[in-house]
C-alpha positions in Angstrom: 5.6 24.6 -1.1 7.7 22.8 1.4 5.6 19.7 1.4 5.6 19.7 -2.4 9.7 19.8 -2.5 10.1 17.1 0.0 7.3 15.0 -2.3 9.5 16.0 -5.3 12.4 14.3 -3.7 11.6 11.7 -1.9 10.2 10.4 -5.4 12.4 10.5 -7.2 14.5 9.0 -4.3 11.9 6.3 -4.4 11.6 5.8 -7.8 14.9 5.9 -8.8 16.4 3.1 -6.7 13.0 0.9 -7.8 13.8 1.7 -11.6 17.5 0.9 -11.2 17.2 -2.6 -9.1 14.7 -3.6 -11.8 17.4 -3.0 -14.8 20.7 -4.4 -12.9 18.6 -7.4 -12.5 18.2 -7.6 -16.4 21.6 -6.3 -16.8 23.1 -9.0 -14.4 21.3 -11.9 -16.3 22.0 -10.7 -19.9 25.9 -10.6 -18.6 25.7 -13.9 -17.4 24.3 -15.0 -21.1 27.2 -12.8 -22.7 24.3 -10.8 -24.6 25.7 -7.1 -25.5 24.2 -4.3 -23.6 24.2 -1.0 -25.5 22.2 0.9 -23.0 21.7 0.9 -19.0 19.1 4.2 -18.8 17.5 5.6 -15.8 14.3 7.5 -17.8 13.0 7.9 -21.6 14.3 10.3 -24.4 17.2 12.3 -25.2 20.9 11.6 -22.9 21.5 14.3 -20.5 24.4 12.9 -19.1 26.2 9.7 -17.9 29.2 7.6 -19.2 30.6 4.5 -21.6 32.3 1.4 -20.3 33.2 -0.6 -22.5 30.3 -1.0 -24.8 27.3 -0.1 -22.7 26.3 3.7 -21.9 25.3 4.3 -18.6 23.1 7.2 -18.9 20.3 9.2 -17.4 17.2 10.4 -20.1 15.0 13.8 -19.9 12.0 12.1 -18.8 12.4 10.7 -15.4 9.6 8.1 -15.2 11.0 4.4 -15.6 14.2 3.2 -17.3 15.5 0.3 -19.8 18.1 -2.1 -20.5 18.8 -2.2 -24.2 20.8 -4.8 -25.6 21.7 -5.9 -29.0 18.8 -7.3 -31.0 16.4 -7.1 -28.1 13.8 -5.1 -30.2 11.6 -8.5 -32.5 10.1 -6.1 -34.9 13.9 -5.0 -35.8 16.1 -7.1 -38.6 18.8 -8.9 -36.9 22.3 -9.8 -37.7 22.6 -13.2 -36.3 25.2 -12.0 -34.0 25.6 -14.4 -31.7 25.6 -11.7 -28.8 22.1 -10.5 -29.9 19.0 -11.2 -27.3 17.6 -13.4 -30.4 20.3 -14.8 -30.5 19.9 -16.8 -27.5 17.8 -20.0 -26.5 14.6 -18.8 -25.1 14.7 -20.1 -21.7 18.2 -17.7 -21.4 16.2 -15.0 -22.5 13.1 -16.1 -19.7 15.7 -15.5 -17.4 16.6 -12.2 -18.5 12.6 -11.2 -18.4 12.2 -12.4 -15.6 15.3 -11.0 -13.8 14.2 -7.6 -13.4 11.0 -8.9 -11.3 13.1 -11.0 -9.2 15.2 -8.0 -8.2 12.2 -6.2 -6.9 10.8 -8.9 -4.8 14.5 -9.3 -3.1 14.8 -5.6 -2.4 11.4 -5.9 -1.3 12.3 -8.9 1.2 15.3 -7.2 2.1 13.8 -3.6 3.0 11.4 -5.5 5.1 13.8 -7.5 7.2 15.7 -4.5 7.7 12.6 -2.8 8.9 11.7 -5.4 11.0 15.0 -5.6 13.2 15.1 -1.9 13.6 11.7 -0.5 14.3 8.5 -2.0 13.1 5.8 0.0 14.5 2.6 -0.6 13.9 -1.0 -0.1 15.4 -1.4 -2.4 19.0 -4.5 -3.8 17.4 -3.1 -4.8 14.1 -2.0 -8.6 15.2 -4.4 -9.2 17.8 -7.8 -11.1 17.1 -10.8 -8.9 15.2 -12.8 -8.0 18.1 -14.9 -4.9 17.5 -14.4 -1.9 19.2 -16.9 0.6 18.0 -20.1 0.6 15.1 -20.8 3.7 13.5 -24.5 4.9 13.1 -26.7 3.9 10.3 -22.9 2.5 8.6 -23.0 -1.0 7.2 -22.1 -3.0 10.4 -25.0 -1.5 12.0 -27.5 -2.6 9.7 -26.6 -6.1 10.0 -26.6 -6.5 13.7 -23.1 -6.4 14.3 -22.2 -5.2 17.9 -19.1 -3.8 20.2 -17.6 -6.6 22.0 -18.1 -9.0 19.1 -15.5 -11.4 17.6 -14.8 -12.2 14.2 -14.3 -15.8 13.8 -14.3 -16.5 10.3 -14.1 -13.4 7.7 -14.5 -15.4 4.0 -12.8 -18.3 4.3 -10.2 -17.1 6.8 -10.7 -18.7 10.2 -9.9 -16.8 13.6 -8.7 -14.0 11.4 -6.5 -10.9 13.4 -7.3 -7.3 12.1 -4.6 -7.4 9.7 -6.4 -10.3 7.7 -9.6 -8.4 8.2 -8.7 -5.3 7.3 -7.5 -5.9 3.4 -10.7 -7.9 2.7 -13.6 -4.8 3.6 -11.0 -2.1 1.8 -10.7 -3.9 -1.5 -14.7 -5.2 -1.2 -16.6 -1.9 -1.5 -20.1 -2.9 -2.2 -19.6 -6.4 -2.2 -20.5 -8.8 0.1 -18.7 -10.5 2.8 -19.6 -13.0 4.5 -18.9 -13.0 8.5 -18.9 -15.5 11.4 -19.2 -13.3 14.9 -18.9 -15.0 18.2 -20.9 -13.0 21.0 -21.1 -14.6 24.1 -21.4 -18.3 23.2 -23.2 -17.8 20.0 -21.6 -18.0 16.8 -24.0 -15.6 14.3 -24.0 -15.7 10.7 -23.9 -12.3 9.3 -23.3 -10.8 5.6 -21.8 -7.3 5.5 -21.5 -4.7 2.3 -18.8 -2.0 2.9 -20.0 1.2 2.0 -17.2 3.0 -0.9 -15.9 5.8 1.1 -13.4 8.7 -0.2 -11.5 9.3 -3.3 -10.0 5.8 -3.6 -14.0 4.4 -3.1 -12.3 1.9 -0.5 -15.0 -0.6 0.9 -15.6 0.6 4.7 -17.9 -1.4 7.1 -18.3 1.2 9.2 -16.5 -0.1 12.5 -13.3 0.2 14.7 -11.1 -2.2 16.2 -11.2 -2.8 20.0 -8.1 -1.4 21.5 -6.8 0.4 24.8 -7.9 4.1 24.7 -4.3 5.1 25.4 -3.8 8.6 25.7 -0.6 9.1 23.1 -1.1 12.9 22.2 -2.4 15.9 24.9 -2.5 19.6 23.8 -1.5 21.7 26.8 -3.9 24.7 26.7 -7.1 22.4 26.3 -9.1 21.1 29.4 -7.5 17.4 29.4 -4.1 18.8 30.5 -5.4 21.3 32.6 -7.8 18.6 34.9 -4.1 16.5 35.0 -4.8 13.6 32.2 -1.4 12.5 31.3 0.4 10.5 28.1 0.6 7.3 28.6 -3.1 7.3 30.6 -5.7 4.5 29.3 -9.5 6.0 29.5 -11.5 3.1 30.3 -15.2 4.4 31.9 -16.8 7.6 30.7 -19.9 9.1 32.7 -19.0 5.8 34.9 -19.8 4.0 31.9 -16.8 1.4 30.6 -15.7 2.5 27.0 -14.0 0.5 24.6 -13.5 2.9 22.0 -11.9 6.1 21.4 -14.7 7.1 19.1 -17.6 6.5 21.8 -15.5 8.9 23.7 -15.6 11.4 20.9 -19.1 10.6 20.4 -20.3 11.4 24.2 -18.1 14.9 24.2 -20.1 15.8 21.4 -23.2 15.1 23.0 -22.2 16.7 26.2 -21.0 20.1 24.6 -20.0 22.2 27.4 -21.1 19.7 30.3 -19.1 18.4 32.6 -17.7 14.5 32.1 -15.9 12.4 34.4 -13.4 10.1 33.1 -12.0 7.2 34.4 -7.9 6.3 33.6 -5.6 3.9 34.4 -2.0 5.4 35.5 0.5 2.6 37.3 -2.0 0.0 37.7 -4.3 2.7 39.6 -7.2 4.2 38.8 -7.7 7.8 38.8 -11.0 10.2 38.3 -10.8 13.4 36.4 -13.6 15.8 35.9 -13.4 17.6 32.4 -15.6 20.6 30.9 -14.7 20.1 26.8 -13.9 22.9 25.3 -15.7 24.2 21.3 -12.9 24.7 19.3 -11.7 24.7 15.3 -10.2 21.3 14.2 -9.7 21.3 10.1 -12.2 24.1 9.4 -14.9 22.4 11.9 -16.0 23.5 15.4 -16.1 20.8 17.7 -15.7 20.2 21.5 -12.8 18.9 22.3 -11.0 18.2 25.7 -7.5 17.9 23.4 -6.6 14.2 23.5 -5.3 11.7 21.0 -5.4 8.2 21.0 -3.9 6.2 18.4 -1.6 3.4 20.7 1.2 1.8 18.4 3.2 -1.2 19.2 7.3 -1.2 18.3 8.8 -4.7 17.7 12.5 -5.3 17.5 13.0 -8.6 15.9 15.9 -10.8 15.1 17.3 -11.5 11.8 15.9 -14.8 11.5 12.5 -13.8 12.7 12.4 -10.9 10.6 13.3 -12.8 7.2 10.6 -14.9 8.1 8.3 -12.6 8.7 9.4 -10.1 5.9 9.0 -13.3 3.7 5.3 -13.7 5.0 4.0 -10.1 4.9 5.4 -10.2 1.1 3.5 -13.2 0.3 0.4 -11.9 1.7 0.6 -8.6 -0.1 1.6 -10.3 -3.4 -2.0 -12.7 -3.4 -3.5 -8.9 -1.9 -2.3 -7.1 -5.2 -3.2 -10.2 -7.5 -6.8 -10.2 -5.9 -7.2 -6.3 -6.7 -6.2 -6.6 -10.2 -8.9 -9.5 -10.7 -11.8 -7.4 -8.9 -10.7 -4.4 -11.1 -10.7 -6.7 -14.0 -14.4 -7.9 -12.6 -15.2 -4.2 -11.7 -16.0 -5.2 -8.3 -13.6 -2.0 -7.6 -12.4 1.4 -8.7 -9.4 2.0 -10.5 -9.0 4.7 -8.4 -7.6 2.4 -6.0 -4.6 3.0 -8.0 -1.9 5.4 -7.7 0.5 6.8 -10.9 3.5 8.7 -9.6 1.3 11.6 -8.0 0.0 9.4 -5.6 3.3 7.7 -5.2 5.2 11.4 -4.6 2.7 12.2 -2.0 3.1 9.0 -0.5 6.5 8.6 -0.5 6.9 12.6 1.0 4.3 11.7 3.8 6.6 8.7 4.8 9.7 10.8 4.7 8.2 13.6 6.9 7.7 10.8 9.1 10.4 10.3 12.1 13.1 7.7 11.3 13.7 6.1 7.9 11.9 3.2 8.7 8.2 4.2 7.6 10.2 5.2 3.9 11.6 2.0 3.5 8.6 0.2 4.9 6.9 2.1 1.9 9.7 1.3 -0.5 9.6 -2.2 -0.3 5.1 -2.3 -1.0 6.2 0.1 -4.2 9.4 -2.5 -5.0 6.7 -5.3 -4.6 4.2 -3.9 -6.9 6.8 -3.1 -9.4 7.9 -6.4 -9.6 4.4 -8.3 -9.5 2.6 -5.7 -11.9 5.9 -6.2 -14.8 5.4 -9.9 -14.2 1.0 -9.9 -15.6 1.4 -11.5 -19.1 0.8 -8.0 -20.8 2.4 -7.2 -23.7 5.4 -4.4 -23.7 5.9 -5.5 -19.5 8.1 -8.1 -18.7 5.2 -10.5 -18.2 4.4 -9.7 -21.7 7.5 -11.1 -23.1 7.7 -14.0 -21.0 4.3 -15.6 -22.5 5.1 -14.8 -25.8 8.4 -17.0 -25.1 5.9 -19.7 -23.9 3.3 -19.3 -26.7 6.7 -19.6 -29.5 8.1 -22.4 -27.4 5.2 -24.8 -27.3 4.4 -24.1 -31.1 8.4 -24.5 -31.5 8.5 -21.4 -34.1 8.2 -17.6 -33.5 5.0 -15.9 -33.8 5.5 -13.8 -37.2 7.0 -10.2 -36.9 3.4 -8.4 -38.2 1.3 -9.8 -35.7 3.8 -9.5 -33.2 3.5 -5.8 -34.4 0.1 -5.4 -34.5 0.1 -6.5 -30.4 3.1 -3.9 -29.4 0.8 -1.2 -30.7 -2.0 -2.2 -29.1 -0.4 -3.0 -25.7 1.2 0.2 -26.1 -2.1 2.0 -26.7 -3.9 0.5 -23.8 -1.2 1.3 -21.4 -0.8 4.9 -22.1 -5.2 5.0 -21.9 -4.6 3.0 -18.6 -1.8 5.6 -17.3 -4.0 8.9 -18.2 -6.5 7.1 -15.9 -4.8 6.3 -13.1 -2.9 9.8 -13.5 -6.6 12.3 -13.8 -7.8 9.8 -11.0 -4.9 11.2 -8.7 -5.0 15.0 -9.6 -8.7 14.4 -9.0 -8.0 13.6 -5.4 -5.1 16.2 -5.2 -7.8 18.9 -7.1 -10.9 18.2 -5.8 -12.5 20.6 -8.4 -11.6 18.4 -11.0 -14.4 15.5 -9.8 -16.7 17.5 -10.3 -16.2 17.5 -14.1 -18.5 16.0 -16.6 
């Protein structure tokens, strides 16, 4: 109940500052072009409260999803006084602007939240920037079926050359079974290889079915289990198991599992030095499942502190990338080459957003905050009727026949688009209490 709370708030936390950076930007712009604002709303339906200045109502609706800007003669299929302060009023590259506004105030918050993460904390996995050298391949999983081996290299992942994990990583999760092409260096061959990632979980993400090569840093020790005991401390790296070098946490796993109550001697590094332990693991209940377990965790991050220059930069890049990332999901969706269920509706966001703010700092929140900001923005900008993008090609379409498109058929696609989205929404929304209610997949 706790958890659910903290998702309730951090929501609408979340949401709220998204919503109302996406209106001041229309706001701002339809100031600047004099048009008359009647209405700056945070939510849909009847005024629960808020206040009038001058002759716009500031004002927070019953039903807390989204928010609106209405100004004067905004709405097409509406008769129109010829005011000159209406929206129709205006020349339609004033009211581009205004469209467009609203997106553009997302992707600055999202530059912004970034660069501020980025100068204070940006932690992140040790292996994320480094080059895409395989760790560990699962058995029977995708990776293993073409060949692919630990110690290998990925050299060329599509048509990304000398690719780190975080350019590999995006193109196997939004690929479920589709094929990749791969370039693999082992030794001084160069091998051609095609890999299919399997869909895996509720989201049917594409996964290959290997791990990245990085140190097996100890980060996490439970004191009653046998690791503590035998003197393994945080901050030790495991690198031989059984005298054998290991280059993966999960072939650690892997051999404790096989070994069940035998002894296992592990090799760490601690100050340069290498030490020998001897370890019995220990059967024990993790998540509902016995396993033996010596009570270590391994999951090494790296915190960078950069300067503000640096950071813009970089905030500027990693937006970029995510922006072509969220383009090139939409177009597989569209192709069907993945699951909708990739998607998240508000459910998905809450959880999301709650898991963040459990998390210590405000750092991984606003990390988060700037992805949903960027979304925001790029999903209003697809030429969609009733979004932003929607409005913005119909501009185009009237300016290059030089004459508005008539008020019926104008009509005719506002339902429509309006349709479609609510049938797209109940989607995305079952899709998330199906992964919240597991019972609920199971329905015909």
């Amino acid at each position: 109940m706790e958890n659910f709370f903290v998702d309730l708030v951090a929501v609408a936390v979340v949401l709220g500052i998204m919503i109302v950076v996406h209106e001041f930007g229309h706001f701002t712009a339809a100031k600047l072009f004099d048009v008359r604002v009647e209405q700056f709303a945070i939510g849909f339906g009847k005024r629960l409260f808020g206040i009038k200045k001058g002759e716009t109502d500031y004002r927070v609706n019953a039903l807390p999803f989204g928010g609106y800007v209405k100004m004067a003669g905004e709405n097409p299929l509406e008769a129109h006084s010829g005011d000159p302060r209406e929206f129709t009023s205006k020349p339609r590259w004033q009211r581009f602007v205004i469209a467009f506004a609203g997106p553009f105030a997302n992707v600055v918050l999202a530059v912004a939240l970034l660069t501020g993460v980025f100068m204070v904390r940006y932690e992140h996995p040790v292996y994320l920037n480094q080059p895409a050298v395989i760790g560990w391949v699962l058995d029977n999983s995708a990776a293993q079926k073409v060949g692919i081996q630990p110690g290998d290299r990925i050299v060329r992942i599509e048509d990304v050359q000398n690719p780190t994990w975080e350019d590999v990583l995006p193109k196997v999760v939004m690929s479920p079974g589709q094929p990749i092409t791969l370039a693999i260096q082992r030794g001084d061959q160069i091998l051609e290889k095609t890999i299919v990632p399997t869909p895996t979980g509720p989201e049917e993400f594409g996964n290959p079915g290997w791990l990245p090569d990085q140190p097996n840093t100890v980060t996490e020790i439970e004191p009653s289990l046998p690791a503590a005991k035998a003197g393994i401390r945080v901050g030790d790296t495991i690198v031989a198991l059984n005298g054998q070098p290991t280059r993966s946490m999960q072939a650690v796993i892997r051999e404790i599992q096989a070994n069940k109550d035998k002894p296992i001697a592990l090799t760490v590094v601690r100050d340069s030095k290498e030490l020998n332990f001897t370890v019995a693991p220990m059967l024990t209940d993790l998540n509902g499942k016995q396993m033996w377990r010596i009570g270590i965790r391994s999951e090494p991050q790296q915190v960078d502190k950069l300067t503000f220059a640096k950071a813009f930069l970089k905030s500027l890049d990693q937006n970029k990338r995510n922006s072509f990332l969220i383009i090139e999901l939409v177009e597989k969706m569209v192709q069907r080459k993945v699951s909708v269920k990739q998607f998240s509706s508000p459910i998905g966001i809450a959880q999301a957003s709650g898991e963040a703010a459990r998390q210590q700092g405000w750092t991984p929140l606003l990390a988060l905050m700037s992805a949903i900001s960027l979304n925001l923005a790029i999903f209003n900008l697809f030429p969609f009727p009733i979004l932003d993008g929607g409005m913005i090609l119909l501009l185009a379409i009237e300016g290059i026949r030089r004459r508005d498109i008539s008020l019926r058929l104008k009509e005719r696609i506002y339902q429509l688009a309006f349709v479609l989205l609510i049938l797209f929404a109940v989607i995305v929304i079952y899709n998330d209490l199906a992964k919240t209610l597991p019972g609920l997949q199971r329905l015909p």
